[in-house]
Legacy VTK file of the C-alpha trace (Angstrom):
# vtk DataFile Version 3.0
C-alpha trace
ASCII
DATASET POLYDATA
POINTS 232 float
139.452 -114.247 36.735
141.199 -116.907 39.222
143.680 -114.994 41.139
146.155 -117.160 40.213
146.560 -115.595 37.108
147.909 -112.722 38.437
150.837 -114.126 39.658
153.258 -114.395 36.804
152.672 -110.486 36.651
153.279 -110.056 40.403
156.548 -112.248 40.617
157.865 -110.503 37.284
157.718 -107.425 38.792
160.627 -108.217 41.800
162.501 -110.154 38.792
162.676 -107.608 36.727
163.419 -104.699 39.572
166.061 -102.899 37.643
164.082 -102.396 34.467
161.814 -100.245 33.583
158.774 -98.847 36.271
155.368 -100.358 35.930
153.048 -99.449 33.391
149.721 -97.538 35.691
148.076 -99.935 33.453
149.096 -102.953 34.864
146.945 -103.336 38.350
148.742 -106.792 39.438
151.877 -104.818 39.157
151.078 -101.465 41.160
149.683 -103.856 43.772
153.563 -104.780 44.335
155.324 -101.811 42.927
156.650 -100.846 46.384
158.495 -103.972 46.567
162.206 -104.483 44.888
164.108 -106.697 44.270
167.621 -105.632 45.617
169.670 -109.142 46.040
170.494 -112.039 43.787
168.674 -114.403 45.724
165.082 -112.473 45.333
165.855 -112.648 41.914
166.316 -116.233 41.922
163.586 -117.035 43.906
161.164 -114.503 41.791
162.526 -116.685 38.863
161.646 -120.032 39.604
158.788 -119.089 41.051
157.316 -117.556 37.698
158.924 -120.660 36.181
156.254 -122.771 38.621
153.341 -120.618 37.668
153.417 -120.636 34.295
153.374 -124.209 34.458
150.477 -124.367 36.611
148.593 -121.978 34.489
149.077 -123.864 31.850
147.967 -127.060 33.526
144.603 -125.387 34.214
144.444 -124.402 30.342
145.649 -128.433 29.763
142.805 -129.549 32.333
139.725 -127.638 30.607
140.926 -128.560 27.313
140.827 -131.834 28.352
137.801 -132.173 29.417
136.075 -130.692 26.519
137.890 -133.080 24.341
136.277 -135.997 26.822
133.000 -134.542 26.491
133.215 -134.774 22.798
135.364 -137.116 21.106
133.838 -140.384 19.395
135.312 -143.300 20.633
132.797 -146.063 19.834
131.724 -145.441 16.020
134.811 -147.590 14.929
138.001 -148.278 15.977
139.648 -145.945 13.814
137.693 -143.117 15.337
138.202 -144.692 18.660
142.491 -145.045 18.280
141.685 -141.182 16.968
140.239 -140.074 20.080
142.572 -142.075 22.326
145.580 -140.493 20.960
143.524 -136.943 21.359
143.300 -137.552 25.149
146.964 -139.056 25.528
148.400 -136.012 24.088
146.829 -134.149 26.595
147.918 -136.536 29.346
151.792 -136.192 28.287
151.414 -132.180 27.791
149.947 -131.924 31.417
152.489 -134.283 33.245
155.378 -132.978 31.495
154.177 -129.726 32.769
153.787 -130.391 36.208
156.817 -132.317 36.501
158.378 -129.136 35.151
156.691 -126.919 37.439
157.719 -129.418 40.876
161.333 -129.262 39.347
161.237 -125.184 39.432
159.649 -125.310 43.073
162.211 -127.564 44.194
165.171 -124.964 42.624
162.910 -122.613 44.629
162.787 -124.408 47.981
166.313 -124.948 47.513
167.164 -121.228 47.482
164.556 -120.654 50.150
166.990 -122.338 52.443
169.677 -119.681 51.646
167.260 -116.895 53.030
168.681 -115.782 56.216
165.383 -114.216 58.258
163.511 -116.878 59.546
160.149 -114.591 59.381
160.517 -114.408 55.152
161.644 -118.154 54.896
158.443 -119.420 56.970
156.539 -117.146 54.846
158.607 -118.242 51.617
157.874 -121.814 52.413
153.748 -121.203 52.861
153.684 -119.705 49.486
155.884 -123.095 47.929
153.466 -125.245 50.285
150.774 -124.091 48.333
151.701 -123.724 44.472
153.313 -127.078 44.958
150.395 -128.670 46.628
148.196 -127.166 42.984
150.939 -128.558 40.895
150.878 -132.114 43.045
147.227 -132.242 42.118
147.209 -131.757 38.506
150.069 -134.320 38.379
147.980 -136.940 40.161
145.016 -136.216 37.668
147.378 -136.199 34.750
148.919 -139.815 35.943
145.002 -140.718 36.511
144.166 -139.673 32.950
146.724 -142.064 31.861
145.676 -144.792 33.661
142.244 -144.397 32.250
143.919 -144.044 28.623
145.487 -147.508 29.016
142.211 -148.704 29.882
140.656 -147.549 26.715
143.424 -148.898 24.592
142.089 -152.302 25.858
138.447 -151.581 25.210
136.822 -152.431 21.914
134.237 -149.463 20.214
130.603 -149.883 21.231
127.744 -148.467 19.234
124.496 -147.014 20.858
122.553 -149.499 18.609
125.159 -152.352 19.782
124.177 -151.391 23.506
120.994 -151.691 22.990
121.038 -155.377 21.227
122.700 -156.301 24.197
120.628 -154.715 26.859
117.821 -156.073 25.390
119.018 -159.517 25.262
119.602 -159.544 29.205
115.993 -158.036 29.682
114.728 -160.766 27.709
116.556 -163.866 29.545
116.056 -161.830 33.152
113.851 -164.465 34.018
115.718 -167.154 32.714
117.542 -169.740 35.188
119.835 -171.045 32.718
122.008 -167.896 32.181
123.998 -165.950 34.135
122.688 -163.321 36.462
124.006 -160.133 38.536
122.915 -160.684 41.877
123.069 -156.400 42.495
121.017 -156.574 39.039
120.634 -157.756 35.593
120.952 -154.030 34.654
124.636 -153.794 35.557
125.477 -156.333 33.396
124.296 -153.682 30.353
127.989 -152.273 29.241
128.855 -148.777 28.600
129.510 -147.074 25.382
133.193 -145.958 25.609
131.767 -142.234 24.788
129.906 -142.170 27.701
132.381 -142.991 29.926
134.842 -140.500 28.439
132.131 -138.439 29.278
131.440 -139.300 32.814
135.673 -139.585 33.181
135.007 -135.683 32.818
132.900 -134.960 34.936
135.222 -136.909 37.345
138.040 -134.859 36.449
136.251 -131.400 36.581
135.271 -132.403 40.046
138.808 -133.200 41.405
140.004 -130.368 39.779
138.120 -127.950 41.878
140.530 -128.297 44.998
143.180 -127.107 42.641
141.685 -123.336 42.618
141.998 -123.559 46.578
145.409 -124.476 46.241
146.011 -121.126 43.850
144.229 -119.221 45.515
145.905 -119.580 48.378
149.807 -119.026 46.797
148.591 -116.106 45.195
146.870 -114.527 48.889
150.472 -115.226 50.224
152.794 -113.630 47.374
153.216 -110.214 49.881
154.230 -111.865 52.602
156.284 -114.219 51.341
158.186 -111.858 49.022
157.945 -108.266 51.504
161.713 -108.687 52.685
162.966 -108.800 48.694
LINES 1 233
232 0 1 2 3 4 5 6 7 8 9 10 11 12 13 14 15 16 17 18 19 20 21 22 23 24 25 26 27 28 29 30 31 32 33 34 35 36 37 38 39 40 41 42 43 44 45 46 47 48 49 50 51 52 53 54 55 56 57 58 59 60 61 62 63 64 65 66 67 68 69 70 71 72 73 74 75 76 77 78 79 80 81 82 83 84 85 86 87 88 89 90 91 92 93 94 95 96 97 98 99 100 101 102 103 104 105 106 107 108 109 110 111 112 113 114 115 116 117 118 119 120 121 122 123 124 125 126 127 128 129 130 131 132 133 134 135 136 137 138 139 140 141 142 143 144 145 146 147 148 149 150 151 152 153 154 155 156 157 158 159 160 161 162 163 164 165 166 167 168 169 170 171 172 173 174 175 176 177 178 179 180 181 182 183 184 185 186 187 188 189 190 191 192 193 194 195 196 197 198 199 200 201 202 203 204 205 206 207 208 209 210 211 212 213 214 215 216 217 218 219 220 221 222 223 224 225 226 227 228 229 230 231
């Protein structure tokens, strides 16, 4: 389990300081259950900073979903299968940016009370933790705006069967010798055009791999929850 997840649990437990103790159940909680919180201003900050990891959380449920629809929607069997898929993968682009644009908003309201905080120990540590959620929320935002970018592209794009791609692979084979038409100087064979399926497909792999910095990024807000929160 990423240890980001546990940090909706962790935060909730200085939020919700006057309620109830902490079930024995709950491990994320008895990790914490020394800590209180005893002012307004923990509470706020507890808050907005469960407000920014649900978001992310969410982005990372957003990002895998994603890229299993990539890996196997039809886009090139006809065009209404194609506009199908498209939409698909646009849905998740406006999900995951209107998440992470929620999730900067809360870490802004949290940066914002962060300044309020009068021990300069807690802020700096306060300010680590926002450095790195917000740097995991920063990066799913760029991949989200990336996502739509390649989503415009498609819209352009016309469907491609495999049987299509192969006419037209064979037809530059066949003139390769050929001085009277056109020629790739890198090689006829990049002149062969991909099936829009395939590079949905390879657009995932893409986005699996520049989501991996992302865990980093968590894993590092969640190793610096303690400090950051030790003087609520």
């Amino acid at each position: 389990m990423n240890v980001i997840a546990a940090l909706p649990l962790l935060l909730l437990g200085f939020a919700a300081a006057s309620g109830p103790s902490a079930s024995p159940s709950e491990s994320p909680l008895r990790e914490i259950g020394h800590v209180r919180a005893t002012s307004a201003l923990c509470k706020t900050l507890a808050t907005h900073a469960v407000g920014a990891v649900d978001q992310e959380l969410q982005g990372d449920r957003r990002i895998a979903l994603t890229v299993r629809s990539m890996r196997r929607i039809d886009l090139d069997s006809s065009i209404i299968s194609k506009n199908r898929g498209a939409d698909e993968l646009r849905r998740d682009f406006v999900a995951l940016r209107a998440g992470t644009v929620q999730g900067l908003s809360e870490m802004k309201q949290f940066r914002d009370a962060v300044a309020n905080v009068g021990d300069d120990n807690q802020k700096a540590a306060l300010e680590k933790f926002a450095d790195a959620l917000a740097g995991a929320l920063y990066r799913q935002k760029k991949l989200a705006e990336d996502l739509g970018r390649y989503i415009a592209w498609l819209d352009s794009q016309q469907p491609l069967s495999d049987s299509e791609r192969a006419d037209i692979e064979k037809n530059i084979y066949m003139n390769s010798s050929n001085r009277n038409v056109m020629h790739n100087p890198y090689g006829d064979y990049n002149m062969v055009p991909e099936t829009l399926s395939h590079s949905a497909r390879r657009a995932a792999d893409e986005v699996e791999l520049r989501a991996a910095p992302i865990v980093g990024d968590e894993d590092t807000a969640a190793g610096r929850i303690d400090p950051a929160f030790q003087g609520c």
